[in-house]
N, C-alpha and C positions, 0 to 999 in steps of 0.2 A: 664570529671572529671580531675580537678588537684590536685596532691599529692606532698606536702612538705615532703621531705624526709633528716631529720636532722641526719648527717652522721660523716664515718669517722673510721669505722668499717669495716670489713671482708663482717661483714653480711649485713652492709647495701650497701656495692658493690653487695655482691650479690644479695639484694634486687632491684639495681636499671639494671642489666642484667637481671631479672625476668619480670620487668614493663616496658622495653624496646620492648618487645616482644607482648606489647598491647597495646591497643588505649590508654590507659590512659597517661594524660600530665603528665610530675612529672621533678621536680628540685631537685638536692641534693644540701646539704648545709654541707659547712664545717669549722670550727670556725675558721682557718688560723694557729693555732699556731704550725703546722709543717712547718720548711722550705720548705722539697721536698714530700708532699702528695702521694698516693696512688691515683690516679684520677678516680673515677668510671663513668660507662658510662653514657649517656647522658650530659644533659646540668646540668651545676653545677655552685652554687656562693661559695666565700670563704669571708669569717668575719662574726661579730659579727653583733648583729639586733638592740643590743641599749637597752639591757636591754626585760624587759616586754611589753613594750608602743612603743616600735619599734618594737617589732615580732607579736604585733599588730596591727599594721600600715601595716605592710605587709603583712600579712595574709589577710587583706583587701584588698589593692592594687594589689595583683597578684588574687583576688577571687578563693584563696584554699580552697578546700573541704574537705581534709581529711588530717594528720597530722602522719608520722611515726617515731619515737624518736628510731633513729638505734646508738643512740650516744655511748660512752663510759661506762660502768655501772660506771665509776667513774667522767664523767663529771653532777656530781651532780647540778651546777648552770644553765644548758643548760636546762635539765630535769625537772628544776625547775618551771623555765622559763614557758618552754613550757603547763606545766599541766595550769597552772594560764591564759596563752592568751589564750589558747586552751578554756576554760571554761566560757573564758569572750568573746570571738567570737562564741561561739556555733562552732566549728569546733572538729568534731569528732578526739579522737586522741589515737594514740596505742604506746606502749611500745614495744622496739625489742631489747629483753634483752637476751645473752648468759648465760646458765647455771654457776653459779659459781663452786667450785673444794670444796665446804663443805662435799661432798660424794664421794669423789677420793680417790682414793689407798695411805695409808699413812697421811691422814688428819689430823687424829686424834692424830698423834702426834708432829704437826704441833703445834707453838704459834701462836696462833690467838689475834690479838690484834684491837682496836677500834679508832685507831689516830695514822699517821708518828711518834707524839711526844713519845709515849708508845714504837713505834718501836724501837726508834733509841735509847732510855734510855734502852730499853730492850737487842737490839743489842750490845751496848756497854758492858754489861756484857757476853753475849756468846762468842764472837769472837773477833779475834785481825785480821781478813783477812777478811771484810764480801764483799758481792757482791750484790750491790742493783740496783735493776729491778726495783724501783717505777716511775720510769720518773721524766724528770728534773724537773718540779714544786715542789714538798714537799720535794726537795736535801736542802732546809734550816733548816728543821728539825732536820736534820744529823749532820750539819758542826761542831755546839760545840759539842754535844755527841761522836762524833769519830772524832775528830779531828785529835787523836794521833795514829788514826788505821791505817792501810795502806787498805782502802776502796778500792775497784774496783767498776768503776760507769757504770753500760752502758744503754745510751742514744740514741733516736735517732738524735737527735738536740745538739749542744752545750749548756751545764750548763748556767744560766744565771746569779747565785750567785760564788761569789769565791769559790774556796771547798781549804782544806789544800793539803798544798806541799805533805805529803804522797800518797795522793791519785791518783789512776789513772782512767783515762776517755778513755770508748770504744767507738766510734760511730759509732752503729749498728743496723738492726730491723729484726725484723722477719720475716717468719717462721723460728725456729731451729733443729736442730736434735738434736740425745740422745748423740751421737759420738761427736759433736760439744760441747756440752754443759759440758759431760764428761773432754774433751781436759782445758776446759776454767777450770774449778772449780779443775783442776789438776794443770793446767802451773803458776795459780795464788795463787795457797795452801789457795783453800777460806776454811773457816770453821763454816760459816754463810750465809743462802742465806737472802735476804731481797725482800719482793715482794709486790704486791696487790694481792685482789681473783679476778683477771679479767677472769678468764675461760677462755672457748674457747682452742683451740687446737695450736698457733702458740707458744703461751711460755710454754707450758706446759712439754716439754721435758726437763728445767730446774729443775722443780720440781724431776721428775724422775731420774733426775744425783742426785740428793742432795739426794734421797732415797737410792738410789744405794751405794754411796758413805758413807752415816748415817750423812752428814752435817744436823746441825739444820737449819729448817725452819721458818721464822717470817712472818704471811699475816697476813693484814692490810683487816680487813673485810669491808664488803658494808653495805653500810647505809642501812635502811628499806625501802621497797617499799614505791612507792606514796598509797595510798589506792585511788580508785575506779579508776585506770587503768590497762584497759585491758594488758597483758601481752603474749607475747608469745615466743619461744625460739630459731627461727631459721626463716629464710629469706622465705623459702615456706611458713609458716603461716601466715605471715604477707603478702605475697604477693596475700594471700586468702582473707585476709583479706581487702584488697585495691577489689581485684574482688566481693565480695558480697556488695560493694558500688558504686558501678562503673554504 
């Protein structure tokens, strides 16, 4: 059996130490847009497939069986992708998707908003310090709305849009602690966090300083599931998943 394992995730490293451990072939794939990756074990390619008709072309070419979408809950165009060749190859395909933080301690009085551009108009009203976690891509949503704030950015990679001279750029990644995230949201006098609902447990100790401390919260919610993919929430299911195909 060979298993395309579209990655870049916690859980899909852990998925790919799970299938390492069995006969099953599997490749991780990673879209490239980190400089310095997290490399999960086995054999792994890094870029882009070319659209639909490229991850089609491949999914042929290496004659994959099975298809694991362990990507980002916010790398929407990958997932996209995927359902559509997946469907036009007959090649069975699963979703490995972390729980989001809609039912986490503090939620509810979270603002929940539906696009960076809502963010960042909304941000601009609560805070004059905010501290945004959405990763460099959607930082051009930001630039005019807070222009005039003194932002704190933190990235894993360097910005690729100019941001304003007030602002400052951390570059950092996770996992964090509560003491850590505490330190930050003190030394920087945030009074705004800005974030996505990416779940999962590595940023989530930002959340809980900002509760602790009573800073407002802005997440940036997830788009709607695909309908008729299978879904599941953590790297053993999926890795269950791969064995009742196998």
């Amino acid at each position: 059996m060979r298993v395309l394992v579209l990655g870049g995730t916690s859980e899909a490293r852990e998925l790919a130490v799970m299938l390492e451990a069995t006969d099953v072939q599997f490749v991780s794939s990673l879209a490239g847009r980190v400089e310095r990756p997290r490399l999960p074990v086995g054999p792994v390619r890094i870029g882009g497939f070319g659209g639909v008709a490229g991850l089609r072309g491949w999914l042929r070419g290496h004659r994959i069986d099975a298809v694991v979408d362990a990507t980002h809950p916010f790398a929407e165009g990958m997932s996209a992708n995927a359902v559509v060749a997946c469907r036009a190859e007959d090649v069975p395909l699963l979703r490995l998707e972390r729980p989001g933080w809609g039912g986490a301690p503090g939620s509810e009085d979270w603002h929940w908003v539906d696009d960076h551009s809502v963010a960042a108009a909304l941000t601009a009203r609560l805070g004059r310090r905010p501290l945004l976690t959405v990763g460099r891509q959607p930082l051009d949503h930001f630039v005019g709305p807070l222009a005039g704030h003194r932002a704190v950015v933190r990235v894993v990679d360097p910005p690729e849009v100019d941001l304003p001279s007030p602002w400052t750029v951390l570059m950092d990644r996770g996992p964090y602690d509560l003491a850590g995230e505490l330190e930050l949201l003190g030394e920087h006098d945030i009074d705004v966090l800005v974030t996505k609902d990416s779940g999962g447990t590595y940023t989530w100790p930002k959340m809980a300083a900002a509760g602790q401390l009573g800073v407002p919260v802005v997440v940036v919610r997830r788009r709607a599931a695909v309908d008729a993919v299978e879904t599941v929430p953590d790297a053993g299911a999926a890795a269950e998943w791969v064995a009742a195909r196998a």
